[in-house]
N, C-alpha and C positions, 0 to 999 in steps of 0.2 A: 169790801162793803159796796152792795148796789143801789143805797140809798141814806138820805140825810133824814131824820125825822126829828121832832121835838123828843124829852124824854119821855113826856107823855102819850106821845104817836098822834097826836090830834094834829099835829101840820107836818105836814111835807114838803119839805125845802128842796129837795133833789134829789131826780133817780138817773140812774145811767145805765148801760147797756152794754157791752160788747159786742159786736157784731159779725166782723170779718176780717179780722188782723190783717189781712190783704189788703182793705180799703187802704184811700189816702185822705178821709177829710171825718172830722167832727160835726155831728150837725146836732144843733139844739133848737127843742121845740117847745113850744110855749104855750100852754095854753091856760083857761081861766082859774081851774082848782084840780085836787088831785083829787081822788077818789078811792081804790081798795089799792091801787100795786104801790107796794112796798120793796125790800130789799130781795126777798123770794118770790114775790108772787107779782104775775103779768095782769096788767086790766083786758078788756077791749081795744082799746084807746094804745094803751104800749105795744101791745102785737102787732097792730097796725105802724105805728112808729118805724118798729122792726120790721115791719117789710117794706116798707120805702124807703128806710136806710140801704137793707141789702140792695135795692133796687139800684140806689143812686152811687154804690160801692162806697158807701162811708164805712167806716170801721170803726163808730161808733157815735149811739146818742147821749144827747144828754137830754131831762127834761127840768125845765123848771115853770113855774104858772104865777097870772097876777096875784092869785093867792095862797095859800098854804092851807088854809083848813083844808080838811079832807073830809068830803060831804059827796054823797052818791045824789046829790040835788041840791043846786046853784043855789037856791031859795034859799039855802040855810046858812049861806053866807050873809044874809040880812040879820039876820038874828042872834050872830055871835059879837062880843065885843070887838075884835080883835082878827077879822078874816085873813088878813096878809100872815101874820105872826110875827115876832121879834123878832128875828133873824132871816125873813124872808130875803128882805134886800139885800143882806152881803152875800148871800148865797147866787140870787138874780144875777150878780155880778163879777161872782164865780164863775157861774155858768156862760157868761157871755164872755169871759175872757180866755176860757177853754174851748172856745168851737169857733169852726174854720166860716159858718154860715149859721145865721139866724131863724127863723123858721116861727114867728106866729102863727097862732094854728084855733082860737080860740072859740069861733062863729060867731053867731049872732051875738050880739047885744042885747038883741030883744029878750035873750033865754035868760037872762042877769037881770036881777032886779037894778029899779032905774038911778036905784041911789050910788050905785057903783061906777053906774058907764062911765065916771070921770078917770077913773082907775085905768078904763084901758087907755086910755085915749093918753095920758101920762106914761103908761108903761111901753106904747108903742113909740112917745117919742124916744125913752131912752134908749130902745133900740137903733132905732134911727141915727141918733146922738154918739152912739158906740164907734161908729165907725169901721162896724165890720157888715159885710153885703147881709142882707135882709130877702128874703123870700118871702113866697107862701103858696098855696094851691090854689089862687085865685080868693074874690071876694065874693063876700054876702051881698044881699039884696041892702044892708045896711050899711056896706062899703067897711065891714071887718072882714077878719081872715079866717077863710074856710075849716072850717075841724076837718079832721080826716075821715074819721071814723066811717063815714058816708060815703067817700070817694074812692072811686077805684086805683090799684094800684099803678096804671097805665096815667093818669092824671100830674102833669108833667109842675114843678116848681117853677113859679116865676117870678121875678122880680119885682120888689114892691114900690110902688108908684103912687 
């Protein structure tokens, strides 16, 4: 299985990847909801994943996000009851017990309705909190962590500060 879903599919707890059994390290990335990829199917967002993994010789991603609903538009995490889902969080911490390096990846703020921001801002301490090194590709103008989506693949991981 390359992914966790509710049984209903409306949240997305965790997707993984295989990449290069040659690599030596796990990296998980983080970012605010999921969107179409599931256990067969790649988004924008995963393929990108996938190629910064292979870049960086990890042999494998993990993804999980502050939230679980699965919405092709942030907005509509306002208007569910329930955006993280039941099960987000042991999965969150699945995920971070499974990977050699952490990786927020989320962007702006500003693209998240404002009743949320508090969500990241909690969720980046637990990373923090974890104990395990923390990255990112650099920040926003809002002092979050870059999506990828945007960035080139030459665009180097740094340390979060």
């Amino acid at each position: 299985m390359l992914a966790e879903l509710s049984t209903c599919r409306t949240y997305r707890y965790k997707l993984y990847r295989d990449v290069n059994m040659l690599g030596d390290k796990v990296i998980a990335f983080f970012g605010v909801n999921p969107s179409t990829a599931d256990e067969s199917t790649d988004d924008a967002t995963v393929r990108k994943w996938r190629g910064f993994t292979e870049r960086a010789k990890g042999k494998r991603f993990i993804v999980g996000n502050v939230f679980g609903y699965r919405a092709t538009d942030v907005n509509e995490l306002a208007k569910v009851r329930d955006p993280a889902g039941l099960e987000n969080q042991k999965h969150i911490l699945d995920v971070i017990d499974e990977a050699d390096i952490l990786v927020p990846c989320w962007g702006s703020r500003k693209n998240l309705p404002k009743e949320l921001w508090g969500n990241l801002d909690n969720f980046m301490s637990m990373l923090l909190l974890s104990g395990k090194p923390v990255y990112c590709f650099g920040k926003t103008a809002s002092g979050d962590p870059k999506h990828p989506l945007i960035l080139g693949y030459n665009t180097e991981l740094v340390i979060w500060e």
